[in-house]
C-alpha positions in Angstrom: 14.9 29.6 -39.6 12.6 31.8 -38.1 9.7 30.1 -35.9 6.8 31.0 -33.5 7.4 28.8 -30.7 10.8 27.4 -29.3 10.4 24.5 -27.0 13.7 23.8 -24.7 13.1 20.2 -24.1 11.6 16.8 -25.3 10.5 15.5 -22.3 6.7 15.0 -21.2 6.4 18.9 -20.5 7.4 19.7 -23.6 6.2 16.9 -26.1 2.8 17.9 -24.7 2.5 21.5 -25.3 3.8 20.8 -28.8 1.1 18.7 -29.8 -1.7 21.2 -27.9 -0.6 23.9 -30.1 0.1 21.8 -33.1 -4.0 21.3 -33.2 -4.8 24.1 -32.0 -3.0 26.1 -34.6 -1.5 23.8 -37.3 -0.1 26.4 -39.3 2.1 27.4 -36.2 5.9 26.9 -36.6 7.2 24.7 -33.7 10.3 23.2 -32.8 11.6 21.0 -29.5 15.2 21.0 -29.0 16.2 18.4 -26.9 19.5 18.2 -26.1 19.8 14.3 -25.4 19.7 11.8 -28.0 17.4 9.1 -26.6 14.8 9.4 -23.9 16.2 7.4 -20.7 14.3 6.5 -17.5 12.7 9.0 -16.0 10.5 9.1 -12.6 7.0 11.0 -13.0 5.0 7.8 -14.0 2.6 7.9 -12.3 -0.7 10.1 -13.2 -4.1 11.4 -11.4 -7.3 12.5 -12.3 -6.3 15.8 -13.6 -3.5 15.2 -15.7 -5.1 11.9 -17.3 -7.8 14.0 -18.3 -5.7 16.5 -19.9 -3.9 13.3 -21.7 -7.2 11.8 -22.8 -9.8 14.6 -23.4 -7.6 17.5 -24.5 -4.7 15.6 -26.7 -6.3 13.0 -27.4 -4.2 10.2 -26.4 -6.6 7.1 -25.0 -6.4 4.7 -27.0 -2.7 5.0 -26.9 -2.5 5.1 -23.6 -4.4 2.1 -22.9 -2.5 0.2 -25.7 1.0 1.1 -24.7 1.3 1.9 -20.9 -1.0 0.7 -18.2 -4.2 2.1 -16.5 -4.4 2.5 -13.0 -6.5 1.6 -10.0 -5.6 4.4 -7.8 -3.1 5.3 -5.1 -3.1 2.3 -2.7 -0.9 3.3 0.7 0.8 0.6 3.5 1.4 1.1 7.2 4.2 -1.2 9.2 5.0 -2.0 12.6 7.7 0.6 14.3 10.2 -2.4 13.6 9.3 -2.2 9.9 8.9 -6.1 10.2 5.3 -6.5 9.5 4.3 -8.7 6.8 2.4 -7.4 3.7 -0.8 -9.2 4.9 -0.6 -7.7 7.7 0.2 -4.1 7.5 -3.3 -1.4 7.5 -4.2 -0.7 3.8 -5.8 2.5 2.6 -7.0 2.2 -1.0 -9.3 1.1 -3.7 -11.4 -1.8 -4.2 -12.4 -1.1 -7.9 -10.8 1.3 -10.8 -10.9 4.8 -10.1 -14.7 6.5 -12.0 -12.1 8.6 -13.7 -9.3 6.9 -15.4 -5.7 7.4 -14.7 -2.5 5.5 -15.8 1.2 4.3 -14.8 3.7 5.8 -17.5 6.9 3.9 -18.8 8.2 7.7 -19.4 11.2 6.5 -21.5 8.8 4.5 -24.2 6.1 8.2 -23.5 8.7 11.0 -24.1 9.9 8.9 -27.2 6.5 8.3 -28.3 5.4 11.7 -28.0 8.2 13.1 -29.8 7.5 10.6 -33.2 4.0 11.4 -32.9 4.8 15.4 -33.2 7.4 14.4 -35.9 4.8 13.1 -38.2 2.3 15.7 -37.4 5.1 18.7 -39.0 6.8 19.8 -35.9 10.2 20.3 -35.9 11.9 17.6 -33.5 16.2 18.0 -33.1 17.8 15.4 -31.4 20.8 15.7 -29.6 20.8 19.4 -30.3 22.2 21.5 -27.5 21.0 25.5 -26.8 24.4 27.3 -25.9 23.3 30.9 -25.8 20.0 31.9 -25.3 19.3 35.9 -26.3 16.0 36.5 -24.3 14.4 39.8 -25.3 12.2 42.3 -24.5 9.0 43.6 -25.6 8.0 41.8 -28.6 11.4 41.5 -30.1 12.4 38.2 -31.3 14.3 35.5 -28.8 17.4 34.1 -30.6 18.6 30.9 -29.4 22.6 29.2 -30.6 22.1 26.1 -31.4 24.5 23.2 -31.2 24.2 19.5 -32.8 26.6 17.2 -34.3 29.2 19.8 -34.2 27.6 22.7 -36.0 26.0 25.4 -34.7 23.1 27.7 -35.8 21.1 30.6 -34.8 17.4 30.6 -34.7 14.8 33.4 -33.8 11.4 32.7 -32.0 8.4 34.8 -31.1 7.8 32.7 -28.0 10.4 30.6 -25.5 9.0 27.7 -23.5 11.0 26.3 -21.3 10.4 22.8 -20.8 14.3 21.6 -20.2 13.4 20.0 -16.7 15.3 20.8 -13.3 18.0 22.6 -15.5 16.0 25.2 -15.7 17.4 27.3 -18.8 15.1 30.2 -18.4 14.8 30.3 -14.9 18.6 30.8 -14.6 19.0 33.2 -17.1 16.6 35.4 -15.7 16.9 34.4 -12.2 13.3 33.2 -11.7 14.3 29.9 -9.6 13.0 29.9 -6.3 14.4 28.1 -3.8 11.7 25.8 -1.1 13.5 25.7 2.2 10.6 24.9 3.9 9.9 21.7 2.4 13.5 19.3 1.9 13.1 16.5 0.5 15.6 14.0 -1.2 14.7 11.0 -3.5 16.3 7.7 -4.6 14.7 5.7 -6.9 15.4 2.9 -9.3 13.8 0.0 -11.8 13.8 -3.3 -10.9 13.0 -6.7 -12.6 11.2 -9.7 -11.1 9.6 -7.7 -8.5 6.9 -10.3 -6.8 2.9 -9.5 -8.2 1.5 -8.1 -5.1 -1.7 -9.6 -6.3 -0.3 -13.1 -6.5 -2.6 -14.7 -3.4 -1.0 -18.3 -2.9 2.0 -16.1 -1.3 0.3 -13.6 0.5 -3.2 -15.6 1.2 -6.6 -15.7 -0.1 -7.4 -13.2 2.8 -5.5 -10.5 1.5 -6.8 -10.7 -1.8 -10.6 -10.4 -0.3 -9.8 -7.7 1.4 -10.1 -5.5 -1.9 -12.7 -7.3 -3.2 -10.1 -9.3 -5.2 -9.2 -6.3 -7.3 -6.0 -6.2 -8.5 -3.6 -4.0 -6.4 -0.5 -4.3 -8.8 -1.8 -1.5 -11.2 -1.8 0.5 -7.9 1.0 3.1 -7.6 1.7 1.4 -4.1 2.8 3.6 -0.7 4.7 2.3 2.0 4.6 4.8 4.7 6.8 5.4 7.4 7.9 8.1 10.1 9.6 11.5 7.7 9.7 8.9 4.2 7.6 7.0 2.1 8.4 4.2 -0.4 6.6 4.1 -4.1 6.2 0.9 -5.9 4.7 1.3 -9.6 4.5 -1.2 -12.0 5.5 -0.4 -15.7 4.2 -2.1 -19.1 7.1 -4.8 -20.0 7.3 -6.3 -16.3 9.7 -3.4 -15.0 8.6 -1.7 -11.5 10.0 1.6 -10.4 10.7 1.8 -6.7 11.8 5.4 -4.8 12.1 6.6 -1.7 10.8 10.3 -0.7 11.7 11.7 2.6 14.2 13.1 4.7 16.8 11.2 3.5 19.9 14.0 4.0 21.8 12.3 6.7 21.9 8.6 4.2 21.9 9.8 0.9 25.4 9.0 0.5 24.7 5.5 1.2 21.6 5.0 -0.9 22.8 6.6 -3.5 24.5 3.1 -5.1 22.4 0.5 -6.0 23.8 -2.0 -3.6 23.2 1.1 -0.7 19.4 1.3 -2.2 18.8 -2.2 -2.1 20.0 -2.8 1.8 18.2 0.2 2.8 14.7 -1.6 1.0 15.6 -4.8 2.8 15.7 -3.0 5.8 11.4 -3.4 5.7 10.3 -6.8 5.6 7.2 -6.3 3.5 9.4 -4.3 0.8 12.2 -7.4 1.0 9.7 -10.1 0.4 9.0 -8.3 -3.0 12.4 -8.1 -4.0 13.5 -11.4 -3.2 13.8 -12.9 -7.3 14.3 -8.8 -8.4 17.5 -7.7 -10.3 18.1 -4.3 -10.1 18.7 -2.3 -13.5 19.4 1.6 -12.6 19.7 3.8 -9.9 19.2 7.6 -9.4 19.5 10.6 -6.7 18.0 13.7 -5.9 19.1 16.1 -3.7 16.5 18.1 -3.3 12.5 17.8 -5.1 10.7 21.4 -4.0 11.3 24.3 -6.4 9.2 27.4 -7.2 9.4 29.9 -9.9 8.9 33.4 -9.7 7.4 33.5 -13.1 5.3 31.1 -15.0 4.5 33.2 -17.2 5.6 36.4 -18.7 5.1 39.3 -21.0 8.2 38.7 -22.7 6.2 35.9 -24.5 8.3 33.5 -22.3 6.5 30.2 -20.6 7.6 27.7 -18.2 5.9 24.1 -18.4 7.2 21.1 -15.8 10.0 21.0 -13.9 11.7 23.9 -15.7 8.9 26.0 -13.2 8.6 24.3 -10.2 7.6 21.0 -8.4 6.4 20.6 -5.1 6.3 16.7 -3.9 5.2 13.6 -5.6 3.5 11.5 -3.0 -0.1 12.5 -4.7 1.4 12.3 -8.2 0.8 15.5 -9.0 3.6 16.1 -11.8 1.0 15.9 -14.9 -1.7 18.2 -13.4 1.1 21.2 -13.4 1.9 20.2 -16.4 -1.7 20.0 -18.0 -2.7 23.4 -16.4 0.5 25.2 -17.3 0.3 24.1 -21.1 -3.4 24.9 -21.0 -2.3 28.9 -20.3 0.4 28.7 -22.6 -2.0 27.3 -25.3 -4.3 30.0 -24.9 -2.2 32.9 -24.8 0.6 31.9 -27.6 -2.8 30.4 -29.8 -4.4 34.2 -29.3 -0.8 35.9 -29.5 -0.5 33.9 -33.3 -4.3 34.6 -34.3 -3.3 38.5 -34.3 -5.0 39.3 -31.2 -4.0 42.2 -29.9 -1.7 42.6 -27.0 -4.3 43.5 -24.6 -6.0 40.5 -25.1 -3.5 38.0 -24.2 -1.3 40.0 -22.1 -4.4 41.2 -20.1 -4.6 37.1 -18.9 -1.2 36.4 -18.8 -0.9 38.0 -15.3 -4.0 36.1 -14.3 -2.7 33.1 -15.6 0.8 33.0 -13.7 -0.9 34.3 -10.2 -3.1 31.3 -10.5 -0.4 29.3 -10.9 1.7 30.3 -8.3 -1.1 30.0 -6.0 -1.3 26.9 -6.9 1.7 25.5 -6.3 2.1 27.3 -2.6 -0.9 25.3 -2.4 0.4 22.1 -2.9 3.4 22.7 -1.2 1.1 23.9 2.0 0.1 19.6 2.2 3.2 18.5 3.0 5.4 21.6 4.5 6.2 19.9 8.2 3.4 17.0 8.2 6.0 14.1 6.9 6.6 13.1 10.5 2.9 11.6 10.3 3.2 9.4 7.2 3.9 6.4 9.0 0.4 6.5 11.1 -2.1 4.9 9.4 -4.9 7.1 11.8 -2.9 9.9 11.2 -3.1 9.5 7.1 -6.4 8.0 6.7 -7.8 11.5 8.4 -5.1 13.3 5.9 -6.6 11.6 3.3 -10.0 12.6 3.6 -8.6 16.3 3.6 -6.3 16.0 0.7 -8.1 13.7 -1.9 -11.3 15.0 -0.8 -10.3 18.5 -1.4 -8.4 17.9 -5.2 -11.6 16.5 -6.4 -14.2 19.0 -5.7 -11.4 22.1 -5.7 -9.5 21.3 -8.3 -10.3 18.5 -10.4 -14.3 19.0 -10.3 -13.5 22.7 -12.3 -10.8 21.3 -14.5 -13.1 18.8 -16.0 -15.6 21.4 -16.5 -13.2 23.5 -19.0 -13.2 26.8 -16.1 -9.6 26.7 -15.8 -9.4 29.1 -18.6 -12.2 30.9 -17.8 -11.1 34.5 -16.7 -14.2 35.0 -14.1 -13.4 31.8 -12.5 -9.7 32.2 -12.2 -10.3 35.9 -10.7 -12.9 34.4 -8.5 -10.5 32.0 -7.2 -7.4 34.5 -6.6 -10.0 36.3 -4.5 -10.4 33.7 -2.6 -6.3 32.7 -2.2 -6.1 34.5 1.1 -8.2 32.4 2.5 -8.1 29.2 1.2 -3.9 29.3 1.9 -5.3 30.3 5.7 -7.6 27.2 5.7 -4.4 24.7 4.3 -2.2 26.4 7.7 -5.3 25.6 10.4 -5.2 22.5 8.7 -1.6 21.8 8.9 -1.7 23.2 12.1 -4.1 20.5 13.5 -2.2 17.6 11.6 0.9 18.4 13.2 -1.0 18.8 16.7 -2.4 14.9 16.0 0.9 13.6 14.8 2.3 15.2 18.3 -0.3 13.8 20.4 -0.1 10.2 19.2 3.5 10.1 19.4 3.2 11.6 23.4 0.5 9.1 24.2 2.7 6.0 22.5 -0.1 5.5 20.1 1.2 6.5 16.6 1.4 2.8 15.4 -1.6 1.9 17.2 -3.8 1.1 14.0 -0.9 0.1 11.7 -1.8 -3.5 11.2 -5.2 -5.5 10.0 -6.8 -2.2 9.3 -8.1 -1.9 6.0 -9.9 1.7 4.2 -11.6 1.7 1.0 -11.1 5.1 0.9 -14.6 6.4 0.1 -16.3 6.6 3.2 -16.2 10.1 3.6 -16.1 11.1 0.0 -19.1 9.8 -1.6 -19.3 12.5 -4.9 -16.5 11.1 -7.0 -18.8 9.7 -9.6 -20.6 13.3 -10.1 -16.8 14.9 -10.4 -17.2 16.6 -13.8 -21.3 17.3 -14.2 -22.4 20.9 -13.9 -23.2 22.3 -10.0 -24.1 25.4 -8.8 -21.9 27.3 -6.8 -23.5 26.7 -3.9 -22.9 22.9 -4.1 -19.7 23.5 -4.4 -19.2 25.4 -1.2 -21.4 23.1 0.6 -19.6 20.0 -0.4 -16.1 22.1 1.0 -17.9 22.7 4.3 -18.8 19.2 4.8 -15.4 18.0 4.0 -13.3 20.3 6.1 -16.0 20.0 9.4 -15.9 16.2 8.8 -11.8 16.2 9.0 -11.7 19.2 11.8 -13.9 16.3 13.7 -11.6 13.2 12.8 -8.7 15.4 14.5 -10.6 16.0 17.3 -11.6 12.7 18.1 -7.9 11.3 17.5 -6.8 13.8 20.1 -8.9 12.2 22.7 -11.6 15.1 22.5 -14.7 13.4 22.3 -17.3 15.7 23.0 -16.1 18.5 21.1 -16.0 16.0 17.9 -19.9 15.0 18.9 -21.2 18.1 18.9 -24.1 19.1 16.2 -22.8 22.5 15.5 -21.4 22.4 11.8 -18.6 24.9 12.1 -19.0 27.4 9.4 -16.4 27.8 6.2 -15.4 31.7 6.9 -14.6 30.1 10.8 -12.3 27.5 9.0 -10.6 30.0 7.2 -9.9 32.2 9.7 -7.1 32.7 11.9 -8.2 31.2 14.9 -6.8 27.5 15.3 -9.1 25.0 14.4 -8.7 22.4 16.8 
């Protein structure tokens, strides 16, 4: 009855860690509870680089992903006319023209969470269905956790050295030790559903040979798909089987009564031409609302030997997909310290990184939550988001995802070296934000927010040409270099959409401490 690691919840978050420390240390006694008997849908399909990599090179899960769920060719965005009447073939495109250098996937979560748990089944971890936790007894120090246990009707008590919380929004640690953090800066609803018979984006004789040439005849269907607009953005992501999964993200507060039936959802769709045309033969299957996406945590991580992995922690906003990434660097911690906690290390060891571990982490996430805090009022500018582009995906590669790939997440010098840094990299995201907002502004005064929204197409990768060196060794150096010549680049490309030529022209390369500071950049 008695076990080292208690997992609250089957989901993704969950199922993942449990195989991570299933071969890291197979001896290790695990079990998931999960309180639902069959995994339903769920949103979080799609994946990045980060995450993917995590699913593929860490857990070794490649060839089932590509056998079972479908890869990706990147995030592929849509601009419309202010009357939301433009016609796909028409509307400005930003995305790629061939699969991403570093592979990523769309997730049918439902046949994944399932999946995931049979595989951990057969590899000797302890899977219960349908059981619910009813009391949970978190201790102190290193005293055992003792959780009661409900399923079929009988209940049990079992003891665990470590708690992981992976039970999703309902959050079983956070509320019992009042760790939920509400984001008020950032609200955001959702409404999403699955659909069947959704048109193939890529099918040319309906929306001309032209619009297939213009990505070089790749296939945009695999995309996870973006139409932007004004405070909202609409997702379209295909699933393995011929379902899509179509949401809306935004600022929905004032309608969500009306969306939240599928009838409500499917008017407001049809309410953008480009969106109606694919859901002229669809047949809607489910529907779902909520209320608000951004939470924070005020631990991670604790001493307690308690975790938080998923949405049990937090979540900050999906329109970069950036679910599994959390997930992959919160389960990487927890790996580490529960796998040196159970190899007898002693509690200096692990619970010298622990507090290292969950700063990082929270830094991250106010991060995250620093791209879209205020700047949804742009989304429906193609000028404005092709420039936000260049910051944002820019950025993730050579700040985030170029180190991840490299193993340093888990390196202690590099995660101190970054938390030295945090002052001033969440100083650089503000004079960022700052000038973003200051762009959206000025195109909406000077009637010119829509401007470029049809017959523009990006690629993506002018302005980031490294992505097929994302992962080799660098020297430091390279790295700040490479963060200079993104962030002066972008600084310019805000400059110049506000009309000021010759500051944009000028040869002066403004330096990184200048960019960080707390003058305004533009």
């Amino acid at each position: 009855m008695s076990l080292d690691v208690a997992i609250l919840g089957g989901g993704m978050a969950g199922g993942l860690l449990a195989r991570q420390l299933h071969r890291e240390v197979p001896a290790a006694r695990i079990a998931i509870f999960e309180r639902s008997n069959e995994s339903g849908f769920k949103v979080g399909e799609s994946l990045v680089e980060l995450g993917s990599h995590y699913l593929v090179r860490r857990l070794g899960l490649s060839r089932y992903l590509y056998q079972h769920h479908l890869p990706k060719n990147g995030l592929r965005y849509f601009f419309d006319d202010s009357e939301r009447n433009a016609e796909l073939a028409q509307m400005s495109e930003l995305g790629t023209v061939n699969l991403p250098f570093h592979p990523s996937f769309q997730l049918d979560r439902a046949r994944f969470d399932t999946d995931l748990l049979e595989m951990n089944a057969s590899e000797g971890v302890e899977i219960r269905r349908g059981a619910r936790v009813t009391q949970l007894h978190l201790e102190e120090g290193s005293k055992r956790h003792h959780l009661e246990v409900e399923q079929r009707g009988r209940s049990e008590t079992r003891s665990a050295r470590w708690v992981v919380d992976a039970s999703g929004r309902s959050g079983l640690v956070a509320r019992e030790r009042g760790w939920r953090v509400r984001e008020t800066a950032h609200s955001v609803q959702a409404v999403w559903g699955r659909f069947e018979g959704v048109a193939d984006v890529d099918d040319w004789q309906q929306w001309g040979e032209a619009f297939g040439e213009r990505v070089r005849h790749t296939s945009r269907g695999i995309s996870t798909l973006h139409f932007c607009y004004p405070g909202y953005w609409i997702w379209v992501i295909p699933l393995r089987g011929g379902l899509t999964s179509i949401g809306v993200v935004g600022h929905l507060q004032k309608r969500l009564a009306a969306l939240r039936s599928e009838a409500g959802f499917r008017a407001f769709l049809e309410e953008h031409r480009a969106l109606a045309s694919l859901l002229v033969h669809a047949k809607a299957v489910d529907t779902a609302t909520l209320r608000q996406l951004a939470h924070g945590t005020r631990h991670f991580f604790h001493a307690d030997r308690i975790g938080l992995t998923g949405e049990s922690a937090a979540f900050a906003d999906p329109l970069y997909s950036p679910g599994a990434d959390f997930i992959a660097l919160a389960n990487d911690f927890l790996c580490d310290l529960i796998c040196h906690d159970l190899g007898d290390e002693t509690e200096a060891g692990w619970q010298k990184r622990l507090p290292l571990f969950d700063e990082f982490m929270r830094f991250r996430l106010e991060a995250a939550l620093r791209l879209y805090r205020g700047l949804y009022g742009g989304l429906g500018s193609y000028e404005f988001m092709r420039l936000k582009w260049d910051f944002d995906i820019a950025s993730y590669h050579n700040l985030w995802v170029w180190p991840y790939l490299l193993g340093e997440y888990t390196q202690p010098s590099f995660l101190r070296r970054q938390l030295r840094q945090k002052r001033f990299v969440l100083q650089a995201l503000a004079n960022f934000s700052d000038a973003f907002q200051k762009v959206e502004a000025h195109l909406r005064e000077n009637g010119t927010y829509y401007r470029a929204n049809l017959g523009r197409f990006s690629h993506g990768l002018e302005n980031i040409d490294f992505l097929e060196k994302v992962g080799l060794p660098r020297p430091r150096r390279a790295e700040l270099e490479r963060t200079t010549a993104i962030f002066d680049g972008v600084r310019r490309g805000a400059l110049r959409l506000l009309d000021r030529e010759a500051e944009a022209a000028s040869p002066e390369i403004v330096p990184l401490s200048a960019l960080m500071g707390s003058q305004p950049i533009v």
